[in-house]
C-alpha positions as CSV (number, residue, x, y, z in Angstrom):
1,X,-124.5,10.1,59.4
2,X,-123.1,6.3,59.0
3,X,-122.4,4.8,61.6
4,X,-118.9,3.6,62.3
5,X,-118.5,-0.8,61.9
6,X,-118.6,-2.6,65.5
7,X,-114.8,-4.2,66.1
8,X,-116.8,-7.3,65.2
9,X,-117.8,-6.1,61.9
10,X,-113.8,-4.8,61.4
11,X,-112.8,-8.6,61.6
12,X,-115.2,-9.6,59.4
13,X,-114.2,-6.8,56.6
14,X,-110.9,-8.4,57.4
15,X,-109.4,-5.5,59.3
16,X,-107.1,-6.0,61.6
17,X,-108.4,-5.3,65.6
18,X,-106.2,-4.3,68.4
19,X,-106.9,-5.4,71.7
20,X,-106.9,-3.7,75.1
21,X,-107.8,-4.2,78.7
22,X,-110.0,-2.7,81.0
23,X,-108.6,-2.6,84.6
24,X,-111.9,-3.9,86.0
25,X,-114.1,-6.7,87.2
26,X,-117.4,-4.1,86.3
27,X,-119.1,-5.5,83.5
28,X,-121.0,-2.2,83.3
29,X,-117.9,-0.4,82.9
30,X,-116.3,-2.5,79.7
31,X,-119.7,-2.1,78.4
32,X,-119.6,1.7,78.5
33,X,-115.9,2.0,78.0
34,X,-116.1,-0.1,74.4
35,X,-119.3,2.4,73.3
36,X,-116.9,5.6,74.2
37,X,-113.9,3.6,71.9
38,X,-116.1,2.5,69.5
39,X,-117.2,6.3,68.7
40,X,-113.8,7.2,67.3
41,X,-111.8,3.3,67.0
42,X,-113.8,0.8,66.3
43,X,-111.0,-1.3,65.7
44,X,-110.4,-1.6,69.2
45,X,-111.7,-4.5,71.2
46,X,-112.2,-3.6,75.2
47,X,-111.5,-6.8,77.0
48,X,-112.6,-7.6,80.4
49,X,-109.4,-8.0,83.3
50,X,-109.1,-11.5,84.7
51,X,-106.5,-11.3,87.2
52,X,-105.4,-10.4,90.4
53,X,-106.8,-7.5,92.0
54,X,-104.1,-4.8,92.7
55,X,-104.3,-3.2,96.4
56,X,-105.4,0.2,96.0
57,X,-103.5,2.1,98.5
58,X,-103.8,5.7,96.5
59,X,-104.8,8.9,98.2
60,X,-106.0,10.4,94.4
61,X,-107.7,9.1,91.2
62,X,-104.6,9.3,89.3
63,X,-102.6,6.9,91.6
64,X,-105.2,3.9,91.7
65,X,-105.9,4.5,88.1
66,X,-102.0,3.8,87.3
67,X,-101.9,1.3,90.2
68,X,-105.1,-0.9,88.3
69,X,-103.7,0.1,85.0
70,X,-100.1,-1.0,85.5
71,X,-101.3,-4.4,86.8
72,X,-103.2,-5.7,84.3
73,X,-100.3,-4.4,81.7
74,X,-97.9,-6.5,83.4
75,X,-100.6,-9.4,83.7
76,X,-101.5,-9.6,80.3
77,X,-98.6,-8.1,78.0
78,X,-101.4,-6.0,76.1
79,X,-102.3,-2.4,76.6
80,X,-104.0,-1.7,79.6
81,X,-106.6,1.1,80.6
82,X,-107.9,1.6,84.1
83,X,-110.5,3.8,85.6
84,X,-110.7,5.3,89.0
85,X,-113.6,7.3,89.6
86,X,-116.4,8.4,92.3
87,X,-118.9,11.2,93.4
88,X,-117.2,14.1,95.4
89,X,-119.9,16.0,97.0
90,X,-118.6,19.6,98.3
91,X,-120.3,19.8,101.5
92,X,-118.8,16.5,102.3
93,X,-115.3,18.1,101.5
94,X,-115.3,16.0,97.9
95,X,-115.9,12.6,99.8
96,X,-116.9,9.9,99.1
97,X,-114.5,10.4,96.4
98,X,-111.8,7.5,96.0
99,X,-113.8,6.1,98.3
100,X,-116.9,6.1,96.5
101,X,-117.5,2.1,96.1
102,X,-117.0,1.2,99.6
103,X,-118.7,4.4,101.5
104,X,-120.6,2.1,103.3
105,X,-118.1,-0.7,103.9
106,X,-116.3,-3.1,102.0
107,X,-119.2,-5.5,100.9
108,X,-119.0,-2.6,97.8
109,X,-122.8,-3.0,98.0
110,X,-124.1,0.1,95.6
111,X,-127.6,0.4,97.4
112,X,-126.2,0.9,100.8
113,X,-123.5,3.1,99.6
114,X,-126.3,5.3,98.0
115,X,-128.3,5.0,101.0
116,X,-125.7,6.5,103.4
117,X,-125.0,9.1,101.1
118,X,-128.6,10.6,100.9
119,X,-129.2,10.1,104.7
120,X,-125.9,11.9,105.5
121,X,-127.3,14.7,103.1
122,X,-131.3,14.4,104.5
123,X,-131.0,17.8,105.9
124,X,-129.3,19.8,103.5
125,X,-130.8,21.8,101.6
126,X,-130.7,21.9,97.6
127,X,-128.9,25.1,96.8
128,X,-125.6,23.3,98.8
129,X,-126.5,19.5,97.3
130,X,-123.5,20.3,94.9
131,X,-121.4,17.4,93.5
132,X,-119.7,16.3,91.0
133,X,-118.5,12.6,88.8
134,X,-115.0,12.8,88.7
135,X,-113.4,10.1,86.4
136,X,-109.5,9.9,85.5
137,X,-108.3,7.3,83.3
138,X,-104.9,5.6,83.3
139,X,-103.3,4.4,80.0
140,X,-100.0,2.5,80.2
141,X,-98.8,0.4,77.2
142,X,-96.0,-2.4,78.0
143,X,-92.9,-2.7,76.9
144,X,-89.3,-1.9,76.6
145,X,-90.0,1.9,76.5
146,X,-93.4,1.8,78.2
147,X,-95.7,4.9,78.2
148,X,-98.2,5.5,81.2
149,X,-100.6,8.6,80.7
150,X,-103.3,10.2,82.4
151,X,-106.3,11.9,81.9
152,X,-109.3,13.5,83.6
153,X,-112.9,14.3,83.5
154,X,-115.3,16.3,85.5
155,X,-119.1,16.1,85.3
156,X,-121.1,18.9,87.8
157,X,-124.3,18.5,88.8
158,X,-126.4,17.6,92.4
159,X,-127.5,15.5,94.4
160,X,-131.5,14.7,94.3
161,X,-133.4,13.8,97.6
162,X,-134.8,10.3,96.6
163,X,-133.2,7.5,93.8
164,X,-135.1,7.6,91.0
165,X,-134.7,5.9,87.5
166,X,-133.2,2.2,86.7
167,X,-130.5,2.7,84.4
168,X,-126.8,3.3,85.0
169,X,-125.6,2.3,88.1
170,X,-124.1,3.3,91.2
171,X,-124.5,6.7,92.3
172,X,-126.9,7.2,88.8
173,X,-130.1,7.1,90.2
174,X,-129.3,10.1,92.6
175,X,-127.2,12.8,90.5
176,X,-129.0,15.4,88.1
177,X,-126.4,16.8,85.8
178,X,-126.3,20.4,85.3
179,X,-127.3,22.0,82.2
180,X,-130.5,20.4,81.9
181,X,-133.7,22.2,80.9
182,X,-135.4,23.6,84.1
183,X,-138.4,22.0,85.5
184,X,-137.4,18.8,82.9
185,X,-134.3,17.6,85.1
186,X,-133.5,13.9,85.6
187,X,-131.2,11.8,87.2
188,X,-129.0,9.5,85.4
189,X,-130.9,6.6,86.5
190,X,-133.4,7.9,83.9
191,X,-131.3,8.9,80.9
192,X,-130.6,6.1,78.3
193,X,-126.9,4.6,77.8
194,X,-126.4,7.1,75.0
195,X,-127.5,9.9,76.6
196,X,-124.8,9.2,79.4
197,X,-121.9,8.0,76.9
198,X,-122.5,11.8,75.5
199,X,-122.3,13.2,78.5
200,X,-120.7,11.7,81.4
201,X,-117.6,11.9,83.1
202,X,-116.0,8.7,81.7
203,X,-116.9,10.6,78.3
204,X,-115.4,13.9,79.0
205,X,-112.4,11.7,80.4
206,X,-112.0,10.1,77.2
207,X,-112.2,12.9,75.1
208,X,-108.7,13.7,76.6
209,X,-108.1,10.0,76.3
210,X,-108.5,9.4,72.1
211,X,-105.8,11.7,70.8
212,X,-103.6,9.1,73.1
213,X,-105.0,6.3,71.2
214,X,-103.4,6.8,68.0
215,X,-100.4,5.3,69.8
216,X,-102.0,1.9,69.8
């Protein structure tokens, strides 16, 4: 199958390239949010968000996704997407949750919050390790007749008992997606960046997301 041009290689052809910003100071995040786009619009640069940093005061995914997303509209003028997304673990109740990147204060430090997460867990046992990456997107373009929409993804899976792996980030090193073969499972932290942009939560969230796009 060919593979579709990078937004680079559009400019070059002399196609036009629209622009839009990512909510976000991650640089991990742009990275994997312009892979997901690139899939289906390459035509579509992902550009990192330089400005001031909303307060989050929502009690749900959707409302600090609009709150990030409708910031950085207004900031820039372009077409802004923002992601709000965390572990919920269900014998936590779904926490961390919103709270995911400052479960262990606000320092957002990703070992510790990974650390307090397995040694609140230490003695429970696998068969109630359940969790899942929840990811919702917010997409609001600017304007005189501006459109916000909202979309959601869900990845199940558990919680392993040590980190293992070095890739992804965050909570990755600790989370085996279901559906893998048994006795062959792995945690994020060892799948490849393309294995995860298949997969992952941020990918079933944009799956919802890309019909939307056409409107850019």
């Amino acid at each position: 199958m060919d593979l579709l041009p990078t937004p680079d290689e559009f400019a070059v052809a002399g196609h036009p390239t629209r622009s839009v910003v990512l909510a976000t100071h991650n640089a991990h995040k742009v990275t994997e949010f312009q892979a997901l786009i690139a899939q289906t619009r390459p035509d579509i640069v992902v550009l990192a968000y330089d400005g001031p940093e909303p307060v989050e005061d929502g009690v749900t995914f959707a409302e600090n996704a609009l709150i990030k997303a409708r910031t950085a509209a207004a900031h820039t003028g372009l077409p802004a997407f923002a992601d709000d997304s965390g572990i919920c673990v269900d014998v936590l109740g779904g926490a961390p949750g919103i709270f995911s990147a400052y479960w262990a204060g606000h320092a957002k430090d990703a070992a510790a919050n990974l650390a307090l997460l397995l040694d609140q867990l230490s003695d429970v046992d696998d068969p109630h390790r359940t969790a899942q990456f929840v990811s919702t997107i917010a997409l609001v373009v600017p304007g005189e007749a501006s459109d916000e929409r909202v979309v959601e993804g869900r990845w199940p899976g558990r919680l392993a008992r040590a980190a293992s792996g070095g890739s992804g980030f965050g909570y990755d090193p600790i989370f085996i997606p279901d559906g893998q073969p048994e006795g062959a499972e792995r945690t994020v932290g060892e799948w490849s960046a393309e294995e995860k942009n298949d997969a992952s939560h941020r990918a079933r969230a944009f799956e919802a997301l890309a019909p939307l796009l056409a409107q850019l």
